[in-house]
N, C-alpha and C positions, 0 to 999 in steps of 0.2 A: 787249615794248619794253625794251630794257636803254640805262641811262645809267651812262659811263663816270665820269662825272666834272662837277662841278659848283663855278661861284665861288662863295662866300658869305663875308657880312662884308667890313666896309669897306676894309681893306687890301689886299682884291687878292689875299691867298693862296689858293691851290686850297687847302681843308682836307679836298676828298674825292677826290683824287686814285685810282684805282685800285677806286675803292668801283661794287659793282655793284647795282643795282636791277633787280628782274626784276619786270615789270606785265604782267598777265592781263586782259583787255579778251574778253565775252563777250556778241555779240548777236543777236537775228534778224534777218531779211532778209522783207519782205511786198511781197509784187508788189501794182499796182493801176493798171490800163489806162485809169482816168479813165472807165470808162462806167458807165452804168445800163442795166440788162439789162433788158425788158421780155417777163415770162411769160404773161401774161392782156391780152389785148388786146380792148376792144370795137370794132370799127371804123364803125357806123351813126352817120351822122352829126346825127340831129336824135331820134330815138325816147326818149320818156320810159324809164324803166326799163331803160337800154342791158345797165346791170349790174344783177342784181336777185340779192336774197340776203336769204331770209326763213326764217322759223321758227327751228330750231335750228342752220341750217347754219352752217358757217366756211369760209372762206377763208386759204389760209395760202400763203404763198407763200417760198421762200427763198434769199436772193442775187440777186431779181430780181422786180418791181413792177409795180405796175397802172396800165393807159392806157384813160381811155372817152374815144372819140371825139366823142359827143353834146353836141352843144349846149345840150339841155333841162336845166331848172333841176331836175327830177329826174331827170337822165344816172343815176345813182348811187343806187339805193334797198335800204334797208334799214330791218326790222323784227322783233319778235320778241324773241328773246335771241342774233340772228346775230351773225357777229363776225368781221372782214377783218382779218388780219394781215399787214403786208409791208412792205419796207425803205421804199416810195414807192407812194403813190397820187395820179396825175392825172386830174381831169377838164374837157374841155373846157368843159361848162357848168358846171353844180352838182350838188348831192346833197342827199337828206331822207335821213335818219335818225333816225324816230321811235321807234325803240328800235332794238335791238343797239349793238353798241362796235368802235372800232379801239384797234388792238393799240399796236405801236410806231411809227403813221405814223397822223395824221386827211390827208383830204384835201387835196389842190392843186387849188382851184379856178381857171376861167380860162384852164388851158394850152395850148399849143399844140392841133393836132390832129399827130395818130402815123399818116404814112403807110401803105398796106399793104405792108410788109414782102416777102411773098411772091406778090404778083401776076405780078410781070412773071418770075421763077423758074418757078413753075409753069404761067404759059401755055407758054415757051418747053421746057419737058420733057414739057410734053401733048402739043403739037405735033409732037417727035418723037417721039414716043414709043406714042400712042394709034393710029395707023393702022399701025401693023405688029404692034399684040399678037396672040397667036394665039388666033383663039376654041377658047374653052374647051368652054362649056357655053351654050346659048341655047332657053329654052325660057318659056313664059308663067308657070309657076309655078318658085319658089325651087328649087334644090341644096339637099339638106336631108342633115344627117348627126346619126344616131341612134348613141349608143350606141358604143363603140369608142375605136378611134383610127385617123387618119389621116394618114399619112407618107411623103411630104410632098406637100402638095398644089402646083401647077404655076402662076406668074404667067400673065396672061394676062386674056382677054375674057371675063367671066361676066355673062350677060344672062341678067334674071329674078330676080334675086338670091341670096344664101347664106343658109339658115339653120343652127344647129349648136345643136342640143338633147341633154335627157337627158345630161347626164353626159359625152357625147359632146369628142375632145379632136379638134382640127385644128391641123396642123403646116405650115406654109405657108413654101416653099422660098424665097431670095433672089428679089428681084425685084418688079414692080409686077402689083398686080392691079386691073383696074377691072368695077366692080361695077355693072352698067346697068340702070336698070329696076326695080329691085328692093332692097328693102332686106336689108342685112345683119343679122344677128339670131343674135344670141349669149345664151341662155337657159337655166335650167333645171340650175344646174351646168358646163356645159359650159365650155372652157377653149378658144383659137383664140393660138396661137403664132408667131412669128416675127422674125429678125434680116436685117437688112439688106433693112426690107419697106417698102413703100407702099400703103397702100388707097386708090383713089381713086374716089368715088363719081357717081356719074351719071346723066342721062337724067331717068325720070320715077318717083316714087314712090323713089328711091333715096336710104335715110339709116340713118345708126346707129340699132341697137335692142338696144343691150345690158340685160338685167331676169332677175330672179331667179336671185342669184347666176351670173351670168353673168362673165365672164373676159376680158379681152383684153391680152394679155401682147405687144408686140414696140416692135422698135427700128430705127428709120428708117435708110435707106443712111449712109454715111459720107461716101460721095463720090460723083460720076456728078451723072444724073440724080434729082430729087425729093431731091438730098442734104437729111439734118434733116427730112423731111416726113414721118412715120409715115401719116397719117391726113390724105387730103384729100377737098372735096367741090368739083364742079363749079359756078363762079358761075351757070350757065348752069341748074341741077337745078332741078325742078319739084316739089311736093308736092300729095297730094287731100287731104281734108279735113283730118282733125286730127294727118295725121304732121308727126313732129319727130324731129330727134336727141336721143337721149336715153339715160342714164345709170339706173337706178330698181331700186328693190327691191334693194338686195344686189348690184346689177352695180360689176364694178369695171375701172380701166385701168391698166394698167401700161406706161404708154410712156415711151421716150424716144425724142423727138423732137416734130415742131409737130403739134398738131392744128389744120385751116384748113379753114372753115368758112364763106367771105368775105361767102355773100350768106344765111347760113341761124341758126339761135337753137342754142344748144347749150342742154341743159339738163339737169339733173344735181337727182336726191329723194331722199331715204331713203324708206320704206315700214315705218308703226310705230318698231321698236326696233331699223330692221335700216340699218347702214352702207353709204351707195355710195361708193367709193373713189375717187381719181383718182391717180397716180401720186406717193402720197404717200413713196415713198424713193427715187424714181429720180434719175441726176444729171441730168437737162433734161430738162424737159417747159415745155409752152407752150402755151394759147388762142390763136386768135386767129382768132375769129367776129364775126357779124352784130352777135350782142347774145347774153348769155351770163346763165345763170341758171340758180340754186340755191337749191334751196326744199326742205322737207319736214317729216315731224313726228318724223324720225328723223335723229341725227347725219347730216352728211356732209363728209365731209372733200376736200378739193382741197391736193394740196402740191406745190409746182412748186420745180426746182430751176436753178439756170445754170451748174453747170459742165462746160463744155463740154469740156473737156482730160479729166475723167473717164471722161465718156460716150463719145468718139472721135466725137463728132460736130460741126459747123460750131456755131460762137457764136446764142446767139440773137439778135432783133434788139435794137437799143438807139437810146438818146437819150445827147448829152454829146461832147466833141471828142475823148476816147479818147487823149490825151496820157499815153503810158506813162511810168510813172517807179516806183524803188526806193526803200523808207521803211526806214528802223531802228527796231528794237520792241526794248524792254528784253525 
């Protein structure tokens, strides 16, 4: 900014006629779209324990915040030395916490209830989507891959389910796979890869079993169908006695994109001294189950990210009227 010239003093005379001033003015520019991004979602609307996060576990979450749907006065439970970190946490009902700590956020009791986000998306991409896959593989007992690598494996109809043990690495091509019947099961070492992928589970007996040092590495479409949806299971999926989706011993995930899980418990342990991971550096990742739950007598860690301009993936969902505006930061 240059000023040519300036009056001063009482007379009226220009006394700086010709006099130059050069001013340097330096600042940043931060975007901020007025939303709150929601990574962890419980969506059961009356079950005690919606959230549960005991022993040693944590919860961390980053640029994006937690919603329990539950009504119950212990929606939200915690104990232990566990410990919920995240910009926001809501719960419809309440919460106990007779031991463990939050981070930089205690609860919001009271709030609203948090729609589900991804129903009415993925009926409308099953729909199209599931009676033209091409059967793959259909058999009463799992696909099992031992040992190797496999590259790349083919979207499509797998009844019976997959397993991938021993060490064993699976590379799995664009595209959706649905996995019927049978549960998926990632064991043992074993590593299962993919970009621009959708798992989508189904039928009977069909649920995540990732455990001992087991791996699941991929990142959901960008666009199309299931865009954002790494990892889904059927409302409609039945379980026998004591399966569950589950996370344990050393198993870890490395997604970006939603894990949806609408009518079933996700559940995520350490075993002893050994780490289960959840996509703790990835840019977006996202819950959003039945009821969700973290427990164990070994660290475990969950880190959810929201940025979605990172990722090349769709926003996750949010709360807040999303009124964009530009702020000045020294």
């Amino acid at each position: 900014i240059r000023k040519e010239s300036a009056q001063v003093g009482g007379s009226g005379t220009d006394t700086s006629a010709g006099l130059g001033v050069d001013i340097e003015v330096s600042s940043k520019a931060s975007w901020t779209d007025g939303k709150s991004y929601v990574c962890i979602l419980a969506l059961n609307n009356s079950v005690a324990n919606a959230i549960s996060v005991q022993g040693t576990a944590d919860i961390n979450t980053k640029g994006c915040g937690i919603w329990n749907n539950s009504s119950s006065g212990t929606a939200l439970y915690m104990n232990g030395t566990a410990k919920i970190t995240a910009p926001s946490i809501k719960v419809v009902g309440s919460y106990s916490a007779p031991g463990g700590a939050f981070g930089n956020a205690s609860p919001v009791t009271g709030a609203a209830k948090f729609n589900d986000p991804l129903a009415t998306q993925y009926a409308t991409d099953y729909a199209a989507t599931f009676s033209s896959a091409s059967n793959q593989y259909n058999a009463k007992s799992a696909m099992t891959f031992y040992n190797g690598s496999v590259n790349p494996m083919s979207p499509g109809l797998y009844t019976g389910g997959i397993t991938v043990s021993n060490s064993a690495t699976l590379n799995l091509a664009p595209g959706t796979y649905y996995i019927k019947d049978g549960a998926f099961t990632i064991k043992n070492g074993s590593t299962v890869n993919g970009t621009g992928v959708t798992i989508v589970l189904l039928g009977s007996g069909s649920y995540l079993d990732v455990q001992a040092q087991g791996n699941l590495n991929i990142t959901a479409p960008s666009s199309g169908r299931f865009a954002g949806i790494a990892l889904a299971q059927d409302p409609g999926v039945t379980f026998k006695n004591n399966q569950k989706n589950s996370v344990i011993g050393g198993g870890s995930l490395s997604i970006n994109g939603a894990v949806y899980f609408p009518t079933k418990d996700f559940y995520v342990t350490g075993n002893g001294t050994t780490v289960s991971n959840l996509a703790t550096t990835n840019s977006q990742f996202a819950i959003i189950a039945d009821t969700i739950t973290v427990q164990g007598n070994g660290q475990v860690n969950i880190g959810g990210g929201a940025d979605y301009v990172a990722s090349g993936l769709p926003a996750l969902p949010s709360s807040g009227a999303g009124a964009a505006k530009i702020s000045l930061a020294k």
